[in-house]
C-alpha positions as CSV (number, residue, x, y, z in Angstrom):
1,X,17.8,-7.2,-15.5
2,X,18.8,-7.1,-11.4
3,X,22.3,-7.0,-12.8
4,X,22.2,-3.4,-12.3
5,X,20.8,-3.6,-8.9
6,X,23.0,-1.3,-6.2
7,X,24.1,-1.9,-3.1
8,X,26.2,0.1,-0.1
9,X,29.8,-0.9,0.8
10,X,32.3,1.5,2.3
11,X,30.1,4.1,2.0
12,X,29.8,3.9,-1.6
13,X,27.1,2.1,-4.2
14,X,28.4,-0.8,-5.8
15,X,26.5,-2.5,-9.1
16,X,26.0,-6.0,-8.7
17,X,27.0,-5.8,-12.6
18,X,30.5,-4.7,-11.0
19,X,31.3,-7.5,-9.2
20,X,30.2,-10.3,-12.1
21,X,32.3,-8.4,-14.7
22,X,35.2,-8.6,-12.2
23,X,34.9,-11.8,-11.4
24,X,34.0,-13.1,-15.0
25,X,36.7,-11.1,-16.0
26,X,39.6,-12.3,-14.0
27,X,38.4,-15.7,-15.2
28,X,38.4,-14.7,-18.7
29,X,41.7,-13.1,-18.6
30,X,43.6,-15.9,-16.9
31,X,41.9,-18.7,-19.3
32,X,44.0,-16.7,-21.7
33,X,47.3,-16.1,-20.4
34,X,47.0,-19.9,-19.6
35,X,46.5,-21.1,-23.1
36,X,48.4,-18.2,-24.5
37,X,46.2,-17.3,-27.1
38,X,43.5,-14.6,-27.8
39,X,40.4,-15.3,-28.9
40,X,38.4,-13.7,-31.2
41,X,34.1,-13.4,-31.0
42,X,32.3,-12.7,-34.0
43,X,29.9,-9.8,-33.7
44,X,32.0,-7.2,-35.2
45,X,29.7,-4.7,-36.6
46,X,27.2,-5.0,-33.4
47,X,30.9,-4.1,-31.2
48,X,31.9,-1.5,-33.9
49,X,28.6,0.4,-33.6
50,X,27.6,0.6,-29.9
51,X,31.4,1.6,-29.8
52,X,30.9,4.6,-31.7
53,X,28.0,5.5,-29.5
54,X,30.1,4.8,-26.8
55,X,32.9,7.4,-28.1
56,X,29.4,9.8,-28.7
57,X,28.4,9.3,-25.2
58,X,31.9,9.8,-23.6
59,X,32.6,13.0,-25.8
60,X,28.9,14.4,-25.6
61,X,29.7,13.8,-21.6
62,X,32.6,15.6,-21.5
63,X,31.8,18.7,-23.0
64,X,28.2,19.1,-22.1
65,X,28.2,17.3,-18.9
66,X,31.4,16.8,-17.0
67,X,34.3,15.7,-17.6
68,X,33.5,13.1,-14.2
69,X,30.4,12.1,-16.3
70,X,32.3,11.1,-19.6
71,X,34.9,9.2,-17.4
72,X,32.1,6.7,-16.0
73,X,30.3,6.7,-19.6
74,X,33.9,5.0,-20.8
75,X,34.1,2.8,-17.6
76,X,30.5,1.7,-17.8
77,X,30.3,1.0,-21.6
78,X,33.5,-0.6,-22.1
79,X,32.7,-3.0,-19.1
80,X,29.5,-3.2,-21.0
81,X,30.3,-4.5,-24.0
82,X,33.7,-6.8,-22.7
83,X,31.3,-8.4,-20.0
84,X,28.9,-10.0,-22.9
85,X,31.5,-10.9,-25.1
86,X,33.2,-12.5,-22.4
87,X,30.0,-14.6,-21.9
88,X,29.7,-15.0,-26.0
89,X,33.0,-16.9,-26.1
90,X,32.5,-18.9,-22.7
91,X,29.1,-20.0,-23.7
92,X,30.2,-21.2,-27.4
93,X,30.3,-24.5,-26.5
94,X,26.9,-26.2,-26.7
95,X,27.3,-27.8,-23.0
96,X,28.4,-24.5,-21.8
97,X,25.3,-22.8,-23.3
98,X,22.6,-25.3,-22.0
99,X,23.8,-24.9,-18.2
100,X,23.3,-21.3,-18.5
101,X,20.3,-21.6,-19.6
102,X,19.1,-23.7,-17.0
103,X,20.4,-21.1,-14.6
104,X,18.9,-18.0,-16.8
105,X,15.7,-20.0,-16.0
106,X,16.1,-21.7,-12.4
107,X,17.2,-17.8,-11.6
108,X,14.5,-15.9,-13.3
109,X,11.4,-18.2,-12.4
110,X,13.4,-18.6,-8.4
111,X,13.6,-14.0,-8.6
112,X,9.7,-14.1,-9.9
113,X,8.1,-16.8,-7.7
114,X,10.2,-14.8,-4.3
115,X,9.0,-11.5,-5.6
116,X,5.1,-13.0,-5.8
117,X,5.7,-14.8,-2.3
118,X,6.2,-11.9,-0.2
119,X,3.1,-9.6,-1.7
120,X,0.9,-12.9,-1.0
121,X,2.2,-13.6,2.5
122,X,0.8,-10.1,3.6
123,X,-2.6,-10.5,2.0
124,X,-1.7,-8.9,-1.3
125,X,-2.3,-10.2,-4.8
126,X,-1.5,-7.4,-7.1
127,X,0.9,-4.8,-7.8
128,X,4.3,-6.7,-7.2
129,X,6.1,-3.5,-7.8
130,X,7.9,-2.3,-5.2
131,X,11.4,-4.6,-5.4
132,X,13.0,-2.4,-8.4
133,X,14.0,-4.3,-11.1
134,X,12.8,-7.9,-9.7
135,X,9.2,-6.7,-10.6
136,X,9.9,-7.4,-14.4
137,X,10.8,-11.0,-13.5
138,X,7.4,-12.1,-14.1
139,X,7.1,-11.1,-17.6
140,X,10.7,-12.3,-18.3
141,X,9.5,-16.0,-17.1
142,X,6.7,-16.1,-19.3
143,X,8.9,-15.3,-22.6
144,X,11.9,-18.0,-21.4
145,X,8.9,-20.7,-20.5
146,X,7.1,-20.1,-23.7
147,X,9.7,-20.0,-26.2
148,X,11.1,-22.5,-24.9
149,X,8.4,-24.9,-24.3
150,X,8.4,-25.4,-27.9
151,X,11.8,-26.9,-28.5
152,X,12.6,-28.6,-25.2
153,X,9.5,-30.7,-23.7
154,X,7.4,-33.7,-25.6
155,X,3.8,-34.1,-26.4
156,X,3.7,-36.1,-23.5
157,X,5.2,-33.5,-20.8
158,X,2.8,-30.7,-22.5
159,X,1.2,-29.9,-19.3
160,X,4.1,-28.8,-17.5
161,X,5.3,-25.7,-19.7
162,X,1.4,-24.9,-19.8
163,X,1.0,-24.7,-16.2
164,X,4.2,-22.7,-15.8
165,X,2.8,-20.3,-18.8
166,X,-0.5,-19.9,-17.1
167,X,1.7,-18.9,-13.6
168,X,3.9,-16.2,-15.4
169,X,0.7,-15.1,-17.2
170,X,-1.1,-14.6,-13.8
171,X,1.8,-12.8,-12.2
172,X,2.8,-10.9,-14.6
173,X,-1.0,-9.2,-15.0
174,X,-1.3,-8.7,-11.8
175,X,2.2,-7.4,-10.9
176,X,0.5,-3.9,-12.4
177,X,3.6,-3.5,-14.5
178,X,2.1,-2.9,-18.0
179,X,4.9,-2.0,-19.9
180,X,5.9,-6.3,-19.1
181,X,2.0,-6.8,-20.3
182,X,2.6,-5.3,-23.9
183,X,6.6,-6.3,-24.0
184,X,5.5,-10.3,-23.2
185,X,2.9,-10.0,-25.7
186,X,4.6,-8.6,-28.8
187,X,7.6,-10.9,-27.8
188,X,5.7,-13.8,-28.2
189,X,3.7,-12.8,-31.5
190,X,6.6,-11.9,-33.2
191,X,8.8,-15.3,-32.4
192,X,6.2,-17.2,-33.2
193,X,5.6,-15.6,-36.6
194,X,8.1,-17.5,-38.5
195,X,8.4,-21.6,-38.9
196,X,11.6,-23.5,-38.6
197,X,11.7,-23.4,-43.2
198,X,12.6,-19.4,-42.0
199,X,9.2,-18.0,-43.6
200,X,6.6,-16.0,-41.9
201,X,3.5,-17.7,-40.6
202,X,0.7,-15.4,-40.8
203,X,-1.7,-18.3,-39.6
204,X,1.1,-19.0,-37.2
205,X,0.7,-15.3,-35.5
206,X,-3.1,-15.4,-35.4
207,X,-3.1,-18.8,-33.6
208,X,-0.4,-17.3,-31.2
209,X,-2.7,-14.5,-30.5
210,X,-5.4,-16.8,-30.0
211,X,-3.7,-18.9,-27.5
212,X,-2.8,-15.7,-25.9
213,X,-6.2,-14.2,-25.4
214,X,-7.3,-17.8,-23.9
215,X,-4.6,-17.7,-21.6
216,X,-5.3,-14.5,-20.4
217,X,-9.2,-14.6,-20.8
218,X,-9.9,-16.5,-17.7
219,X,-7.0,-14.9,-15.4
220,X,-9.0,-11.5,-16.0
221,X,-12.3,-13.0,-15.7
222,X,-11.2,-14.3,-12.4
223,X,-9.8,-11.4,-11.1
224,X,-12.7,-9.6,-12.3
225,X,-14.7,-11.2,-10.3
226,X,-13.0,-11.1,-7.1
227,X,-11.4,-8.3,-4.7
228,X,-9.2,-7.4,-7.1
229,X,-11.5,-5.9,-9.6
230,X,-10.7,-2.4,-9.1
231,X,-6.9,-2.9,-9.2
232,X,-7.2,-4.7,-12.6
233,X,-9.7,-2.3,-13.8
234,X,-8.2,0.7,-12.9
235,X,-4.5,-0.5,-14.7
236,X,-6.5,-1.1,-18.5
237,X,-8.3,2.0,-18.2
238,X,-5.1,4.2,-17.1
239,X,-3.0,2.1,-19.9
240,X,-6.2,3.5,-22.6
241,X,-6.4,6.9,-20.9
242,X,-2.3,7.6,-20.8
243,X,-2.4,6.8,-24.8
244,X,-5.3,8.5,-25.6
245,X,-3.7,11.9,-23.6
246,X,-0.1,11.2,-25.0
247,X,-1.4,12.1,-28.6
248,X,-3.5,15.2,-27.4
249,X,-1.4,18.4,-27.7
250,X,-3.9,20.4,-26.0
251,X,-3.7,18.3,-22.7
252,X,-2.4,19.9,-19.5
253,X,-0.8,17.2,-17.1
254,X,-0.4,20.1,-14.4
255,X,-4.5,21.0,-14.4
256,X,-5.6,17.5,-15.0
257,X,-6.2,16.0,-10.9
258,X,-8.4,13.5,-12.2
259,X,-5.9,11.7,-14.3
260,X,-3.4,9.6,-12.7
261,X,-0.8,10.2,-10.9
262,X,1.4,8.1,-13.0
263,X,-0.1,9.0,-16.1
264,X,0.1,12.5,-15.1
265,X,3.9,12.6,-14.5
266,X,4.6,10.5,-17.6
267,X,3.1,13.0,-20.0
268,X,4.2,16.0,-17.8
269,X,7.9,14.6,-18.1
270,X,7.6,13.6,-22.2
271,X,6.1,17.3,-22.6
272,X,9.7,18.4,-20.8
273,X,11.7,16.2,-23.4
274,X,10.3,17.4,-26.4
275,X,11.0,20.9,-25.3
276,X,14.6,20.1,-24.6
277,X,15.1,18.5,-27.8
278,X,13.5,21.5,-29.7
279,X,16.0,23.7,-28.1
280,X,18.7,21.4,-28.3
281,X,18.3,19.5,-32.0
282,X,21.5,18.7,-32.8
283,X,23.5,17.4,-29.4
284,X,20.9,17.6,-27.0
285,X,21.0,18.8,-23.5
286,X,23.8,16.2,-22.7
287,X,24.3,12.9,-20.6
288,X,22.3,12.3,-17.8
289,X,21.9,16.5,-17.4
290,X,18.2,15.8,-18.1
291,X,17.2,14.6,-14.2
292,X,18.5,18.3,-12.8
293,X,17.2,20.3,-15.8
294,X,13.5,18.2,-14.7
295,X,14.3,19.0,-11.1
296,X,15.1,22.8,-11.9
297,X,11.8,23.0,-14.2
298,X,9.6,21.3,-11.7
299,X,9.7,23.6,-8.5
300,X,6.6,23.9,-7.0
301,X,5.2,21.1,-8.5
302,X,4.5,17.9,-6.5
303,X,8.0,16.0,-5.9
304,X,6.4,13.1,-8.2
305,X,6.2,15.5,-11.4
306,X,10.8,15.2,-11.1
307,X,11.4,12.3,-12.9
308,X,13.5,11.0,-15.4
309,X,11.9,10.1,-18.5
310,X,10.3,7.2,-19.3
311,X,11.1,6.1,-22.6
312,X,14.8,5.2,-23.9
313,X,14.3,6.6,-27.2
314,X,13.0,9.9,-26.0
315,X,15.5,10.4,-23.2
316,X,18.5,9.2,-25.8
317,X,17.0,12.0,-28.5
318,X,16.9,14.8,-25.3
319,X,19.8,14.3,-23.8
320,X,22.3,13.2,-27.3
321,X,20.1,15.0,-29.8
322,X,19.7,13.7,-33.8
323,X,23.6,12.8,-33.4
324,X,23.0,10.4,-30.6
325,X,19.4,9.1,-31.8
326,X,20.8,8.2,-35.0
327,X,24.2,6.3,-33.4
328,X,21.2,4.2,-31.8
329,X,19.1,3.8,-34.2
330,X,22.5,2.7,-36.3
331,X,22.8,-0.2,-33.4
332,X,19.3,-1.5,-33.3
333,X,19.4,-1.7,-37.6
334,X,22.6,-4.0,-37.2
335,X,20.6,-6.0,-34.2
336,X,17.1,-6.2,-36.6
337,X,19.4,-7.0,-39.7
338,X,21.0,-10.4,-37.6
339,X,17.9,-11.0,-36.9
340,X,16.4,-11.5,-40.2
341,X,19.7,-13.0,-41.6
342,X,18.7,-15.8,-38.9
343,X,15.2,-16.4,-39.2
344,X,16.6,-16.5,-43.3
345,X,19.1,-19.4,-41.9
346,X,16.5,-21.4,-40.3
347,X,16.8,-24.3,-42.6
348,X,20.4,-25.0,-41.8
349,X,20.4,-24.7,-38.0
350,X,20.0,-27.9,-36.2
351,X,17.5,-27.6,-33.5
352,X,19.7,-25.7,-30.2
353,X,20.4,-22.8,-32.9
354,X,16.8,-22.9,-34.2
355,X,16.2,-22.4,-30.5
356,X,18.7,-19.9,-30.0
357,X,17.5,-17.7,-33.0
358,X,14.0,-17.6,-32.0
359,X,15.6,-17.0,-28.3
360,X,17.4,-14.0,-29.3
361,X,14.6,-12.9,-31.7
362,X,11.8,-12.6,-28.3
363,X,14.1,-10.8,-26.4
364,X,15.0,-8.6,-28.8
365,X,11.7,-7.7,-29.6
366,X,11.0,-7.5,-25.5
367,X,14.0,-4.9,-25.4
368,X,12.5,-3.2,-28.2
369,X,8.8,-2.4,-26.6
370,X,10.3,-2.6,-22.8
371,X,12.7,0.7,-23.4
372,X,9.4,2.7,-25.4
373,X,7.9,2.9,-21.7
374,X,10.9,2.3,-19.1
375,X,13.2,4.7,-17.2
376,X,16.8,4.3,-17.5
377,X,20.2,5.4,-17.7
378,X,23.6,5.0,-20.1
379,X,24.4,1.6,-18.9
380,X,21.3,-0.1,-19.4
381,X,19.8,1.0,-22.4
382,X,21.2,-1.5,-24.4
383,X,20.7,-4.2,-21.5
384,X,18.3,-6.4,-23.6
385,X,19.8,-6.4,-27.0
386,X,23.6,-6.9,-26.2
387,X,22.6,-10.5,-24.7
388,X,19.8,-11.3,-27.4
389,X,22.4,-10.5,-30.2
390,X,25.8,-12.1,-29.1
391,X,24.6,-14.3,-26.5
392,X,21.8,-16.2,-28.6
393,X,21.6,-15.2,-32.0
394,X,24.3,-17.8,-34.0
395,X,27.5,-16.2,-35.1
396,X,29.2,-17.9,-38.0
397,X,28.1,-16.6,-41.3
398,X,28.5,-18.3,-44.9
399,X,28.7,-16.4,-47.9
400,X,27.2,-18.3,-51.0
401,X,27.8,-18.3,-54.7
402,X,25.0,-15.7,-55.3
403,X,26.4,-13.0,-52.9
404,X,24.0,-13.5,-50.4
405,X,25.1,-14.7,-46.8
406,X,23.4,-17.4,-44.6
407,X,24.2,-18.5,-40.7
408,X,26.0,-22.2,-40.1
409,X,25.2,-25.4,-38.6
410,X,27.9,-26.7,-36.6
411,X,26.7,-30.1,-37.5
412,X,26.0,-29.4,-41.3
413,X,29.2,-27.1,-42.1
414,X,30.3,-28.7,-45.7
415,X,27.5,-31.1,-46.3
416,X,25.9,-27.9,-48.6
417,X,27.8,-27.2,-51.8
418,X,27.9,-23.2,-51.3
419,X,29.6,-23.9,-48.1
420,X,32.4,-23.8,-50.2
421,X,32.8,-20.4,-50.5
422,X,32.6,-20.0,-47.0
């Protein structure tokens, strides 16, 4: 989220992402050379195949791009994908796993609440959105509080995780971002669709939805009536217009000047994509060549209209063609496919990887709607699913008599008689 935040130093831009890996890293490595033994993380496929979109990326870079470009594909992937199975191993231990947590949340709600704070200071309540990534916080609190109100307060402490659900609600409709309103929402639904017996719940997702709406129902009904009515107005009806315009072919983003401005440039920019992929089926335009093919098509056109595009799976498909689409598709399958094989497992996780499962299930779900409407580049388009699938989701899998396979328990590991095949 803010990992990938930049800053100056020495005249160059420095990822925040940079200097946790390093330090995480130098950690990591002399943890090992201290104990004198490697050791290994489960994951396997997931590594194996965002490393051969990795080797896509780099080589697509290099001949289509530069061979500059492919060098920090490499640099930035591979720091990638060793920085979060750094953390999978560190965090194995259960008392390792529950201070991070603490901190994910202590950090996300502390980011969200100082984001809030200085809008409201100078008189504004809406439209948090001008502290890059931080403006997503809000959003991300509301999934963390929810899913884990469930699991970690009593009947008696209810009104705690309710307030703090009500908060992140509030803030996150009227921090205007509403790519966060539709991510939150389907998040939720969908890890609260299945019970702790690992079958789906439809009663489960309509009372969700219910809560939901009555959550929300008064927040808008307040805002409605106060100065704020127009803001909140104005964001449903451009979220309805920008989806009934997307699936018009005869719209013209260019003649359109009542539309937004933001709804304009989205479409004008998607229009751009699909061209570029027409022309370019099989390896696209190349990585990140897309932002100066937009700038070049653009001139004369208002400097909003040169933007990169805002939708991971469209920019992916432009940019790496059906080679690259399919590499990424290949890596979400393997993510979804853990995913079922732990809601399957339910039954035999105790409660912390019941917790972790539906954990890893919301934000992988999140991930999935988040990068249909956001902006980004190489680095972070797997930024949600890498932590949802080796950070939360459990990792030790059991293969029983049948064929089948099912996730263990570390406290019920050989009390089932097909652990024996394990």
């Amino acid at each position: 989220m803010f990992l990938d935040t930049q800053f100056q130093a020495a005249g160059a831009k420095i990822r925040v992402f940079d200097v946790v890996f390093a330090v995480v890293t130098s950690v990591y490595a002399l943890s090992i050379l201290l104990s004198r033994r490697v050791r290994r993380v489960p994951g396997g496929s997931f590594i194996l195949a965002f490393s051969a979109l990795t080797l896509y990326w780099v080589l697509n870079a290099f001949f289509l791009t530069s061979p500059a470009d492919a060098l920090k594909e490499l640099l930035q992937a591979v720091s990638f994908i060793a920085f979060f199975w750094i953390l999978k191993d560190l965090l194995a231990e259960e008392e390792n796993f529950q201070i991070f947590l603490v901190s994910l949340f202590v950090g996300i709600w502390g980011l969200s609440i100082g984001n809030a704070a200085v809008f409201i200071a100078s008189g504004n309540f809406s439209g948090f959105k001008t502290l890059g990534a931080i403006k997503l916080t809000h959003s991300y609190s509301l999934v963390l509080t929810a899913v884990a109100a469930s699991y970690w307060f009593g009947r008696k402490n209810w009104y705690l995780p309710l307030l703090l659900i009500v908060v992140a609600a509030a803030l996150t409709i009227m921090s205007g971002e509403r790519k966060a309103w539709l991510a939150a929402a389907a998040s939720l639904v969908v890890a609260s669709a299945f019970t702790e017996t690992g079958r789906l719940a439809t009663s489960r997702i309509l009372q969700r939805g219910l809560l939901i709406f009555a959550i929300i129902l008064p927040l808008v009904l307040v805002a409605q009536a106060s100065s704020e009515r127009s803001y909140l107005t104005k964001q449903v009806n451009s979220t309805l217009s920008a989806f009934d315009k997307y699936f018009n072919p005869a719209y013209n983003p260019i003649a359109d000047a009542r539309e937004s401005i933001s709804n304009r440039v989205r479409l004008y920019v998607s229009d751009q994509a699909w061209s570029v992929f027409e022309e370019n089926p099989v390896f696209g335009l190349g990585v990140n060549r897309f932002v100066a093919y937009i700038d070049q098509r653009s001139a004369g056109l208002p400097k909003a209209f040169s933007q990169g595009i805002h939708n991971e799976y469209l920019r992916t498909t432009a940019e790496t063609g059906m080679v690259g689409l399919a590499l990424y598709l290949a890596v979400l399958f393997i993510a979804m496919k853990r995913a079922v094989l732990c809601v399957r497992s339910m039954p035999f996780l105790n409660r912390s990887l019941q917790f972790r499962t539906r954990m890893g299930i919301s934000l992988l779900v999140f991930g999935l709607v988040m990068n249909a409407f956001k902006a980004s580049t190489g680095l972070s388009v797997l930024i949600i699913f890498l932590p949802a699938v080796l950070l939360f989701f459990p990792s030790l899998s059991i293969r029983l008599p049948n064929g089948g396979r099912r996730l263990a328990s570390a406290d019920r590991i050989g009390r089932d008689p097909a652990d024996a095949t394990v």
